[in-house]
C-alpha positions in Angstrom: -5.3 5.4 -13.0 -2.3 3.7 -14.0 -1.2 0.5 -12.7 1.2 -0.3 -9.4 3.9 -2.0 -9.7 6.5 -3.5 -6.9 9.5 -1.4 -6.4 7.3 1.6 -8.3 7.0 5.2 -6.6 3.6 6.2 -6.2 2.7 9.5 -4.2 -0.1 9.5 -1.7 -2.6 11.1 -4.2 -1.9 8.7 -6.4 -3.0 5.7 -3.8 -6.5 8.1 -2.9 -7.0 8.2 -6.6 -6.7 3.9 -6.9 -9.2 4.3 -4.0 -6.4 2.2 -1.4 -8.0 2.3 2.0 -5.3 2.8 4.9 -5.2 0.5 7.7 -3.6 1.3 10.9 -1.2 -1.4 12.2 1.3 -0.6 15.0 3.0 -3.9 14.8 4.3 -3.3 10.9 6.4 -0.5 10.4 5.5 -0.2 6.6 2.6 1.7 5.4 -0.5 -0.6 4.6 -3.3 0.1 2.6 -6.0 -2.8 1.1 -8.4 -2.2 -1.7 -10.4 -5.4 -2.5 -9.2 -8.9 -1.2 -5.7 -7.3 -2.2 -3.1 -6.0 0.9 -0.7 -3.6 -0.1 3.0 -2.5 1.7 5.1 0.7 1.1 7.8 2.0 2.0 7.8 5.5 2.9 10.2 7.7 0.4 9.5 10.8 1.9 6.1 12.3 3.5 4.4 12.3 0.5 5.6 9.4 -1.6 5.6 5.7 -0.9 7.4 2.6 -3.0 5.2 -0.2 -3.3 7.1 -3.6 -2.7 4.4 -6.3 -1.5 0.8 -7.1 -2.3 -0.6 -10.4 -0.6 -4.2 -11.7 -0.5 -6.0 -10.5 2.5 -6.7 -13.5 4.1 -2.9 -14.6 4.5 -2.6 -10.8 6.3 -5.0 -11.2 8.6 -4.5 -15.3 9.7 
């Protein structure tokens, strides 16, 4: 697997493959998957490719 970076294009199979679990959030209009103690936002590029551009702890996403 190779390594996300911000502002980096990754399709959906490619987050599966990293093994990114989705989490559904209405209130965010970004796509949010978390993998670890590790939150991750991405825009959506078109339906099958996202571009990362945060990752925050998970504790600061859910306080």
């Amino acid at each position: 697997m190779k390594e996300m970076k911000l502002n980096q294009t990754v399709s959906v199979e490619e987050i599966a493959i990293a093994g990114l679990k989705k989490l559904d959030v209405s209130e965010v209009s970004a796509k949010i998957y978390e993998k670890g103690d590790k939150v991750y936002f991405f825009d959506e590029m078109d339906s099958s490719h996202y571009r990362l551009f945060s990752v925050i702890h998970k504790r600061s996403f859910f306080l």
